[in-house]
TIVOBA-939514 format. One record per residue (C-alpha): residue number from 1; z negated, x, y negated. Coordinates in pm, 1 decimal, always signed. Layout:
// TIVOBA-939514
> n  w  u  v
> NUM  Z  X  Y;
...
This chain:
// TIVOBA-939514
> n  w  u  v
> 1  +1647.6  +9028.4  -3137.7;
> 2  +1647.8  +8878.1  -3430.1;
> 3  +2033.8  +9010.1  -3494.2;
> 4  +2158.3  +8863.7  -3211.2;
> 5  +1991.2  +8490.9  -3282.1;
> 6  +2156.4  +8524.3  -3608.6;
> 7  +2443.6  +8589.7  -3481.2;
> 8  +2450.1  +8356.9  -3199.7;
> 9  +2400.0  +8070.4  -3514.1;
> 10  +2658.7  +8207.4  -3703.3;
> 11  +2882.0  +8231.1  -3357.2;
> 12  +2761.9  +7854.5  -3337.4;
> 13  +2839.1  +7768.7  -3689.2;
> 14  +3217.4  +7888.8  -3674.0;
> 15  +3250.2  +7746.5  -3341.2;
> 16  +3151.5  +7401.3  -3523.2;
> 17  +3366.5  +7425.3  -3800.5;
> 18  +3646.3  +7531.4  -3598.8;
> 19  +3644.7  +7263.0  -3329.8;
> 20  +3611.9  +7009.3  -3676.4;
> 21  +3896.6  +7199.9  -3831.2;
> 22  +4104.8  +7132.0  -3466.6;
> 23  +4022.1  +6781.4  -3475.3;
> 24  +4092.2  +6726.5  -3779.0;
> 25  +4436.8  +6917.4  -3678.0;
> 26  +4495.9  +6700.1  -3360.6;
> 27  +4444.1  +6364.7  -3547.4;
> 28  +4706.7  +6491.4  -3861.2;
> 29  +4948.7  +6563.9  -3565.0;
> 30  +4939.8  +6235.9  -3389.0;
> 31  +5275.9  +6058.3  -3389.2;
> 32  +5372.4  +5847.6  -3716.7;
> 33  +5405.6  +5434.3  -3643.0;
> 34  +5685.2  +5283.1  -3764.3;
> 35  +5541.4  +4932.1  -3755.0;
> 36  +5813.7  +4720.5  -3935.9;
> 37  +6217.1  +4746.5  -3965.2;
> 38  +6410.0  +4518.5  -4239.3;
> 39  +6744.9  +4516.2  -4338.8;
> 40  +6872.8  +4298.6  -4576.9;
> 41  +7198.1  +4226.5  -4768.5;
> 42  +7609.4  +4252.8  -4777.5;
> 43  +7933.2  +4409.4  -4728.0;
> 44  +7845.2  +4539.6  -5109.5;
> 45  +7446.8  +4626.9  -5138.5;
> 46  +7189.2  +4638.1  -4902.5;
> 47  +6826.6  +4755.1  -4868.3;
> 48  +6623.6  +4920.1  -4564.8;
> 49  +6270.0  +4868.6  -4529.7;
> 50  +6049.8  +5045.5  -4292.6;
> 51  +5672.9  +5050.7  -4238.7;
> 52  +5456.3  +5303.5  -4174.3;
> 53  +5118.6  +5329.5  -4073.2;
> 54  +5078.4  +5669.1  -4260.1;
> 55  +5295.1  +5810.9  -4519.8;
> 56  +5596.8  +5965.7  -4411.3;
> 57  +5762.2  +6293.1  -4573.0;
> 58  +6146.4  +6196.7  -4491.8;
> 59  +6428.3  +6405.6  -4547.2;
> 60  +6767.2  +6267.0  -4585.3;
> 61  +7142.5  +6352.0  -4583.2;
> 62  +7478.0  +6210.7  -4553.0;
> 63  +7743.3  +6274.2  -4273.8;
> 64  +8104.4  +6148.9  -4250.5;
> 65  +8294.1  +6108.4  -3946.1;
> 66  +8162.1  +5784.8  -3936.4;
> 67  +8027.1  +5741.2  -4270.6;
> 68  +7640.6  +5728.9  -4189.2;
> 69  +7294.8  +5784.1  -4354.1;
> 70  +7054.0  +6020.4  -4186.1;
> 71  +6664.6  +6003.1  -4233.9;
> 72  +6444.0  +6284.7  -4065.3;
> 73  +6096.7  +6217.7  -4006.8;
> 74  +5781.7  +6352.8  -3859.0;
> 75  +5768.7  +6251.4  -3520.9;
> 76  +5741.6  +5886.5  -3524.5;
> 77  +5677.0  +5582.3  -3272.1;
> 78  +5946.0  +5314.8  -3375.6;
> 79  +5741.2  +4994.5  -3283.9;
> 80  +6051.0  +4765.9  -3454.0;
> 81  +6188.8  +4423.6  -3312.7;
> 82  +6580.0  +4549.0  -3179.9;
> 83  +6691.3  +4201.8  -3337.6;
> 84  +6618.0  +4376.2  -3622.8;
> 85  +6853.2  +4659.9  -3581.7;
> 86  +7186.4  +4438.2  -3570.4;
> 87  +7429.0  +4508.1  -3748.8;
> 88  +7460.5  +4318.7  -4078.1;
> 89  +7635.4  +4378.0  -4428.8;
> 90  +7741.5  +4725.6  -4494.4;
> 91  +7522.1  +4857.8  -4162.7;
> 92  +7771.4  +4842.5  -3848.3;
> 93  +7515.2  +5005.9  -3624.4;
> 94  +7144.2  +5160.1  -3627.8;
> 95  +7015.9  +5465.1  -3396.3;
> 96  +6689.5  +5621.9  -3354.2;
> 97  +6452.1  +5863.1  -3134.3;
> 98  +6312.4  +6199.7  -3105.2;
> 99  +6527.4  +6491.2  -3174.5;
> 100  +6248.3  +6797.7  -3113.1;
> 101  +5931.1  +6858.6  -3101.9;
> 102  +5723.4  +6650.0  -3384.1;
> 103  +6043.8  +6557.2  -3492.2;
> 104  +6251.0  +6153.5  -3529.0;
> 105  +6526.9  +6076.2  -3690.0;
> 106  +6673.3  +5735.3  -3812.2;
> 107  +7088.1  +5696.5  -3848.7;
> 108  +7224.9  +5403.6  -4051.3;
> 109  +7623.3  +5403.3  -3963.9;
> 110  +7820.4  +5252.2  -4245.5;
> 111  +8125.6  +4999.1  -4262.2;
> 112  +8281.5  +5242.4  -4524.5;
> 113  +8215.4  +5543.0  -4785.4;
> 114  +7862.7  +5433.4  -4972.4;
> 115  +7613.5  +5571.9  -5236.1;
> 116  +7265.8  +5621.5  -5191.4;
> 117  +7115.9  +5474.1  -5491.0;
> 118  +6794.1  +5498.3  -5433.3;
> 119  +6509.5  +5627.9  -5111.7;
> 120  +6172.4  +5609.3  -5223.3;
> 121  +5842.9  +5603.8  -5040.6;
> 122  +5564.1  +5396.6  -5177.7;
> 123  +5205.0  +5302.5  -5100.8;
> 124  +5150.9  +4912.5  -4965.7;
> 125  +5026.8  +4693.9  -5205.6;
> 126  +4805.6  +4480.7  -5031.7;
> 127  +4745.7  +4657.7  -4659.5;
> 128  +4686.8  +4992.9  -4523.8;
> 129  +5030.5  +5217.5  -4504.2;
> 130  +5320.0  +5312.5  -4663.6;
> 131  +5713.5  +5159.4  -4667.5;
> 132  +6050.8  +5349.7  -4726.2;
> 133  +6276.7  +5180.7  -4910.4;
> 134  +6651.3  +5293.0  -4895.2;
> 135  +6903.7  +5116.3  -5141.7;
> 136  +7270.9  +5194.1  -5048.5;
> 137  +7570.6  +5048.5  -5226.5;
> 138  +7943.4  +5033.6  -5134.5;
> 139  +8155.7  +5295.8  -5316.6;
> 140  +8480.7  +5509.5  -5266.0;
> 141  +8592.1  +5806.2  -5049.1;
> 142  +8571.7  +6043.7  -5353.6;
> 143  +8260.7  +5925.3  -5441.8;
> 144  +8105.3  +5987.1  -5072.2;
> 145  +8306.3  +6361.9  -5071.1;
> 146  +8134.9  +6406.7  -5407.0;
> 147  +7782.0  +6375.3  -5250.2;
> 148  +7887.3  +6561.8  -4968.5;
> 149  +7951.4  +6820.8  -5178.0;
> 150  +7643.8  +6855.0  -5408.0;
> 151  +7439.6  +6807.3  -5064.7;
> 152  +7613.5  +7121.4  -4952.7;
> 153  +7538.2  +7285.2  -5301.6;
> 154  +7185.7  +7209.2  -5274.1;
> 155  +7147.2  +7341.3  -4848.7;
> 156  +7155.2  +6998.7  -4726.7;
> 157  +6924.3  +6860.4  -5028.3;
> 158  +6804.5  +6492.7  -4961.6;
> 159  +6831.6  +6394.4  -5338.0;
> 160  +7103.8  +6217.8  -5425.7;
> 161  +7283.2  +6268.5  -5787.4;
> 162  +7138.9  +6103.1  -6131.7;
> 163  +7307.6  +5743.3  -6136.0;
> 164  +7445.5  +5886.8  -6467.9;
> 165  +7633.2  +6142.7  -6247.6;
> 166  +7752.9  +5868.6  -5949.2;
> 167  +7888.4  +5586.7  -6197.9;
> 168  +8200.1  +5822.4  -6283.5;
> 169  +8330.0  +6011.5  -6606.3;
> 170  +8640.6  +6053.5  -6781.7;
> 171  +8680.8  +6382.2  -6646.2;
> 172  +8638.9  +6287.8  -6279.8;
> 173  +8911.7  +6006.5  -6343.6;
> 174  +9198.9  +6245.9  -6496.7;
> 175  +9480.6  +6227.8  -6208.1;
> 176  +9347.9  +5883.0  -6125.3;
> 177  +9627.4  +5621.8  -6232.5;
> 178  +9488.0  +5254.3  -6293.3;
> 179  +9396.4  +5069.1  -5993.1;
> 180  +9420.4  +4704.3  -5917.1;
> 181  +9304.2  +4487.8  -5609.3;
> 182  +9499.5  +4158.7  -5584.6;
> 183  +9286.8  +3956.2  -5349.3;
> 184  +9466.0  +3686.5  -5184.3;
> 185  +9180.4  +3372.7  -5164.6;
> 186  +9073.7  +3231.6  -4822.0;
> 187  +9266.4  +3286.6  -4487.4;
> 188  +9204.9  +3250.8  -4086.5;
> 189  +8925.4  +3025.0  -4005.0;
> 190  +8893.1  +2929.7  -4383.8;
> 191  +9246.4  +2747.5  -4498.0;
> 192  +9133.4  +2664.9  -4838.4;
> 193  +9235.8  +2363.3  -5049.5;
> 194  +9555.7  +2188.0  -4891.6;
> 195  +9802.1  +1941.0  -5090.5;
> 196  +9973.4  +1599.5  -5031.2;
> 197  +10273.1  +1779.2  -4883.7;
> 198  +10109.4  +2018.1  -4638.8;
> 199  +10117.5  +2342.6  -4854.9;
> 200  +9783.0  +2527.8  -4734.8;
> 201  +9589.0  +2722.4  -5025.3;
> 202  +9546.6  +3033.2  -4796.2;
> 203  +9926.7  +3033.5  -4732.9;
> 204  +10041.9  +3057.4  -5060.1;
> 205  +9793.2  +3291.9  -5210.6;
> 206  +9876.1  +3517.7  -4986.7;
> 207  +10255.6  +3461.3  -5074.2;
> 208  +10150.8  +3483.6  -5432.0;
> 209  +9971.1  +3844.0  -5415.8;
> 210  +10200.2  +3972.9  -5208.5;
> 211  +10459.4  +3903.2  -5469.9;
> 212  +10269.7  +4083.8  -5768.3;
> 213  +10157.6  +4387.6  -5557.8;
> 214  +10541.9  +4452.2  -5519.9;
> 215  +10588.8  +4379.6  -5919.4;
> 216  +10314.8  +4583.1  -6008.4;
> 217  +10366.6  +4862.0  -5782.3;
> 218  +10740.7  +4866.6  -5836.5;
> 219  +10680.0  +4950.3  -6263.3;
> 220  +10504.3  +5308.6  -6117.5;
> 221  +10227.9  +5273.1  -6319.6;
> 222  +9983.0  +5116.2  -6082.9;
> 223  +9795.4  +5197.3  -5769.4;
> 224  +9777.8  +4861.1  -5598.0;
> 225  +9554.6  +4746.4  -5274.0;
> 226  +9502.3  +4389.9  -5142.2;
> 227  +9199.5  +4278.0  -4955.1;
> 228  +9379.9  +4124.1  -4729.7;
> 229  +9780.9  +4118.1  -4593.0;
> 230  +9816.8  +3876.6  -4356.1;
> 231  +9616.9  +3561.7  -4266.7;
> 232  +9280.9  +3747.2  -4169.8;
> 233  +8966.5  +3604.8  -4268.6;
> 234  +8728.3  +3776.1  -4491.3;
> 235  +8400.1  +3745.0  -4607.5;
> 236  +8381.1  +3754.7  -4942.3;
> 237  +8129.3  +4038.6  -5007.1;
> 238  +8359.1  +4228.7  -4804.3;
> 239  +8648.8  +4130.6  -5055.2;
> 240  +8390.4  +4291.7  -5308.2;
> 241  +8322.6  +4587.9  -5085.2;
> 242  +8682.5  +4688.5  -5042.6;
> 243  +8742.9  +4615.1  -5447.7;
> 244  +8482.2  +4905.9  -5485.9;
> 245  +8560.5  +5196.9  -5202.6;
> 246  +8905.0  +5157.5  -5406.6;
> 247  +8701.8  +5227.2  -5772.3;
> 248  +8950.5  +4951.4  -5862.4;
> 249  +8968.1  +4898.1  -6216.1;
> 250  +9056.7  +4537.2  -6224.8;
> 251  +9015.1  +4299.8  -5927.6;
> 252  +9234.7  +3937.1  -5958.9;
> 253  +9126.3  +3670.9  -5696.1;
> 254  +9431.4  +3402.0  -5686.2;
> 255  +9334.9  +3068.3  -5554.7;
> 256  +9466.2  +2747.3  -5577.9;
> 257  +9278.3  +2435.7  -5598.6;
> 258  +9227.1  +2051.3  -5536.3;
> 259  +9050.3  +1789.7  -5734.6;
> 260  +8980.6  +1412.8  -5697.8;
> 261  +9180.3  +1329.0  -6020.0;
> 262  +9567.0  +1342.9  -5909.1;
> 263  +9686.7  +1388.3  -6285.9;
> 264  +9489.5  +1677.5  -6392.9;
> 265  +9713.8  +2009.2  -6353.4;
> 266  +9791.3  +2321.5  -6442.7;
> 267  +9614.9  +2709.3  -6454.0;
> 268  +9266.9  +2814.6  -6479.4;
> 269  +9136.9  +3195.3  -6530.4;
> 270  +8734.6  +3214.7  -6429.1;
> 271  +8465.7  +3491.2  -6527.9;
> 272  +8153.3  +3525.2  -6355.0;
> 273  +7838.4  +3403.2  -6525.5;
> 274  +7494.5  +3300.8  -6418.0;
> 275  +7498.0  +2934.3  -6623.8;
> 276  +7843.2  +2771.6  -6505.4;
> 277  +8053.7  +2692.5  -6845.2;
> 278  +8109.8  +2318.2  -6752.5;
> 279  +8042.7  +2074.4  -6424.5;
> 280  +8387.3  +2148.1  -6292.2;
> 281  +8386.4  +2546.3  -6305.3;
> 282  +8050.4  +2471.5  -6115.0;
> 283  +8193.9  +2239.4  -5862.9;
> 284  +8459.6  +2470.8  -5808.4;
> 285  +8240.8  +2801.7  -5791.5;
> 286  +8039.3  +2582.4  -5518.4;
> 287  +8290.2  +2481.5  -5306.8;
> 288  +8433.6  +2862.1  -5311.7;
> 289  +8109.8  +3022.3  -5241.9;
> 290  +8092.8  +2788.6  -4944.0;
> 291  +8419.0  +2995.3  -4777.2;
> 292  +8165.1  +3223.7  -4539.1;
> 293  +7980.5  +2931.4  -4463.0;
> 294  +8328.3  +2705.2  -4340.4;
> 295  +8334.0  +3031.6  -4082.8;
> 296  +8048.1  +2983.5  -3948.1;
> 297  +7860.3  +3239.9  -4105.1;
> 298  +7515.4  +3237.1  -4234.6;
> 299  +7474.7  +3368.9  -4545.5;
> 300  +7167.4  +3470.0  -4781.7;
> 301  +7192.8  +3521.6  -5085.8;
> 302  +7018.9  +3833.3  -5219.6;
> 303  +6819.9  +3871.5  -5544.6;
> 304  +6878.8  +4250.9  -5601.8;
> 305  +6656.3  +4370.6  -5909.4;
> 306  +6861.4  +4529.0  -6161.4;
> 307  +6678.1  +4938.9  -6066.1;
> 308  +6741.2  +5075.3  -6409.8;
> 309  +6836.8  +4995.8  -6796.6;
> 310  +7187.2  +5242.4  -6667.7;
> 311  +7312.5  +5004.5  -6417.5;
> 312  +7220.1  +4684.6  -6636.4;
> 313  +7441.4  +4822.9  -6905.9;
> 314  +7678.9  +4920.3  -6668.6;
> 315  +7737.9  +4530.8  -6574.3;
> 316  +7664.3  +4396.6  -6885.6;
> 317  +8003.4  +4617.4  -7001.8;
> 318  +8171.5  +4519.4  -6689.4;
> 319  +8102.3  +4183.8  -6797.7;
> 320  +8267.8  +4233.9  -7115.2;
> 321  +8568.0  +4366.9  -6954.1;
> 322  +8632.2  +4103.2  -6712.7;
> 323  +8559.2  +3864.6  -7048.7;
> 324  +8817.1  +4060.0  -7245.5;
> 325  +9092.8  +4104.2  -6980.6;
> 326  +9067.9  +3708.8  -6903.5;
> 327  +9105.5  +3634.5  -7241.7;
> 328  +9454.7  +3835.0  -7249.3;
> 329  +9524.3  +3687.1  -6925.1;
> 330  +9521.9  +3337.0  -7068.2;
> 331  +9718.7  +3435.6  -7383.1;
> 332  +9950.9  +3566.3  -7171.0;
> 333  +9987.4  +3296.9  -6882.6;
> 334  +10015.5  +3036.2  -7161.2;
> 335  +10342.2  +3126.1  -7286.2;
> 336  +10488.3  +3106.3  -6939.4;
> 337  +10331.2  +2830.8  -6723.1;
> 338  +10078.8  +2516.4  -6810.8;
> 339  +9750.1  +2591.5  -6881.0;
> 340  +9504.2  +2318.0  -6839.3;
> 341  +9253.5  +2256.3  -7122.1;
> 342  +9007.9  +2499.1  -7205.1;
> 343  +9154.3  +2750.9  -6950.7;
> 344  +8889.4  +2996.3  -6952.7;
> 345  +8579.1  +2897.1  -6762.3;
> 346  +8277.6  +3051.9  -6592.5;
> 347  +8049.4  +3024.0  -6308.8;
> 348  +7893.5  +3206.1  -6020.1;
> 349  +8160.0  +3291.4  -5821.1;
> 350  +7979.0  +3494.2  -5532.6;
> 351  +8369.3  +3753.0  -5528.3;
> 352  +8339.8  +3836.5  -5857.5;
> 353  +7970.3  +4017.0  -5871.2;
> 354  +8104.2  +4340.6  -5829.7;
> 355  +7848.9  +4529.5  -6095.2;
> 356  +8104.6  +4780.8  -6169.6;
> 357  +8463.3  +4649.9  -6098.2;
> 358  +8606.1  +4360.4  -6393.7;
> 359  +8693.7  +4054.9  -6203.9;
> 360  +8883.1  +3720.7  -6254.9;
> 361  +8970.8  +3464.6  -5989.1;
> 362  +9282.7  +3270.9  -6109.7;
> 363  +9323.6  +2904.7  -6039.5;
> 364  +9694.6  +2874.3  -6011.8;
> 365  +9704.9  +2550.2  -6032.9;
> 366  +9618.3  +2198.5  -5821.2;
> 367  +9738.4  +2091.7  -5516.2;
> 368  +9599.7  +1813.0  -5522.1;
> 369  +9883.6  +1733.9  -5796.0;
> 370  +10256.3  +1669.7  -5691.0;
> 371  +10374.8  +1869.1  -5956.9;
> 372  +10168.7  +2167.6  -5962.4;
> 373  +10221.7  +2196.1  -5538.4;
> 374  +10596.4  +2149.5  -5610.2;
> 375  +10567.6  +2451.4  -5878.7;
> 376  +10362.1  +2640.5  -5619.1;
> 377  +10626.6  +2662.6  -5360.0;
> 378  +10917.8  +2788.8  -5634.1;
> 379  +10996.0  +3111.6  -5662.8;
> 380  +11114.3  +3089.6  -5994.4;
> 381  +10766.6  +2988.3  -6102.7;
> 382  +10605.7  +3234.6  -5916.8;
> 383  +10742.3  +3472.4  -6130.9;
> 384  +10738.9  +3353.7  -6443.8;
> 385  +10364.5  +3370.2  -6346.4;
> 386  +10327.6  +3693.1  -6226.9;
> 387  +10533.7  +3820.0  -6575.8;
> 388  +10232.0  +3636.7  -6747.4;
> 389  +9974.5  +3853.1  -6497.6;
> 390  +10146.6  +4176.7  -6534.4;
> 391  +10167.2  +4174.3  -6920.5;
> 392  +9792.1  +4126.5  -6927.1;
> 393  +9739.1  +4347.5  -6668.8;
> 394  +9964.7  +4627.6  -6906.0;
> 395  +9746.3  +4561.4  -7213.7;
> 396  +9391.0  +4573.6  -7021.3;
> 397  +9519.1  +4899.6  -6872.6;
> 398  +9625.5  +5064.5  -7217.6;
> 399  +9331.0  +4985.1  -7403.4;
> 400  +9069.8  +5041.3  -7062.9;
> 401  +9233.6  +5428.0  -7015.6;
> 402  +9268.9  +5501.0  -7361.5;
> 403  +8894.1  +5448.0  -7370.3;
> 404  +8846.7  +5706.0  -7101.9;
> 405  +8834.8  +5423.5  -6797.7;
């Protein structure tokens, strides 16, 4: 008797603990919440932010075909705003749902080939939950095949390469000749600066890249792109974003400006820097950053935290480059057109903040002067310019691939 009340407790007892241990079970199993959906960003960078009521274990990998970022999940309830999911920046669509049993996925199509930089998952600060934050960044084809690749390496791993291993070597640039992306300024919607005699900015910088792709690409040594051929309209993150998925080496933005005083002429190279070198660069850097906004399109500007001391350096020496080459370029343009006083300037010109690509925008001259219009229009200018260009252009590319790119 008293055997079987003993074991009708213990019976009891592991009943107990089991129907605790099932709870415990069915609560664990209950559906994720994705609570919150943010995107954020450009044609060059963006970030993905989404909410979660408990911590998520994501798994992630890339497809092409479109280019597109997949994110497996527990099985989740997406409680997100579809406003939210238009497509902005780099993102041209965004899918989710349930793909099995206790299983959702999240797919993040892509304008173009891109780099994960970065997919963390991190505890909120200040509330209950967790958020996954996904950095991507514009890059090149090879690039994207390369992760491809070490995904395939790894059985479909979901960690993406050290940034050391994604920011390109020597070795992965042998066969690669030096690339440049001419990008015509303004077109479509956004005509750009126009003189006393009708000649439209967008018109003839257009006219004038066209001209030194053919020069450069005609001496063999070059593989030359432009971010635009005809009078399209582009935003000008995406000039960035195209400057990039071609790992272009050098990107020159030729523009052509206007300015109250009618006797001030002659050619201007610009850097990008954060504290504009004088009031006019400024003005200037102002009135071009405005070219999305002449569209009709709404733009935020982004204040991307530098993620490691690698990528700061990596700018900072991009920096340098874009510093050095538009020194050369001004050496060079001065011995064959007018150069106006103190011809290389600075400011925060929003198409040359390409962290890994040296920029210059060129300021042929002013329309807003007879002379320099007149000068515009002649061929025979043109390319005594574009000799001035190319020469630079032939030093910067000697002394950038003798130093291994």
């Amino acid at each position: 008797m008293a055997i079987a009340r003993s074991l009708r407790a213990f019976l009891s007892l592991a009943l107990a603990a089991w129907l605790v241990a099932s709870a415990s079970t069915v609560a664990t199993a209950e559906p994720l919440r994705a609570t919150e959906y943010k995107m954020a960003g450009d044609a060059a960078r963006m970030r993905l932010v989404v909410r979660f009521d408990r911590e998520p274990e994501p798994n992630w990998f890339l497809l092409r075909g479109p280019h597109r970022l997949v994110i497996d999940l527990p099985e989740t309830n997406f409680a997100i705003e579809p406003r939210e999911l238009k497509a902005r920046g780099l993102i041209k669509g965004v899918r989710y749902g349930l793909i099995g049993e206790g299983r959702s996925r999240l797919i993040l199509t892509s304008k173009g080939p891109f780099e994960v930089e970065k997919l963390d998952v991190v505890r909120n600060e200040n509330e209950p939950g967790y958020r996954l934050v996904a950095d991507i960044v514009a890059s090149s084809e090879r690039r994207f095949e390369e992760a491809l690749a070490a995904q395939v390496e790894t059985t479909g791993s979901t960690h993406s390469a050290p940034k050391g291993d994604r920011l390109g070597t020597a070795e992965a640039r042998q066969g690669k000749r030096f690339t440049v992306v001419v990008d015509p300024g303004h077109g479509g919607i956004d005509g750009g600066a126009e003189g006393p005699n009708g000649t439209v900015e967008k018109t003839i910088t257009l006219a004038f890249a066209l001209e030194l792709r053919a020069k450069l690409a005609a001496t063999g040594r070059y593989d030359v792109y432009m971010t635009r051929e005809k009078d399209d309209f582009l935003r000008l993150d995406e000039r960035v974003r195209i400057a990039r998925q071609h790992e272009a080496d050098l990107l020159i933005s030729i523009h052509a400006d206007t300015i109250r005083l009618k006797g001030i002429r002659g050619a201007t190279v610009y850097t990008v820097s954060d504290k504009a070198s004088d009031a006019e660069a400024q003005a200037l850097a102002d009135r071009e950053n405005l070219s999305d906004q002449l569209a009709g399109i709404s733009i935020e500007e982004q204040d991307h935290e530098v993620s490691d001391i690698l990528v700061d350096l990596i700018r900072r020496e991009t920096h340098n480059f874009s510093i050095r080459f538009a020194r050369s370029l001004v050496g060079e343009l001065s011995d064959n057109i007018e150069m106006i006083n103190n011809p290389h300037r600075s400011a925060g010109f929003r198409v040359l903040k390409a962290p890994d690509v040296p920029s210059v925008l060129v300021e042929l001259g002013y329309l807003s002067n007879p002379q320099d219009e007149k000068q515009l229009r002649d061929a025979a200018w043109r390319g005594k310019a574009i000799d001035g260009i190319m020469s630079a252009v032939s030093l910067f590319a000697e002394a950038k691939m003798g130093a291994g790119g």
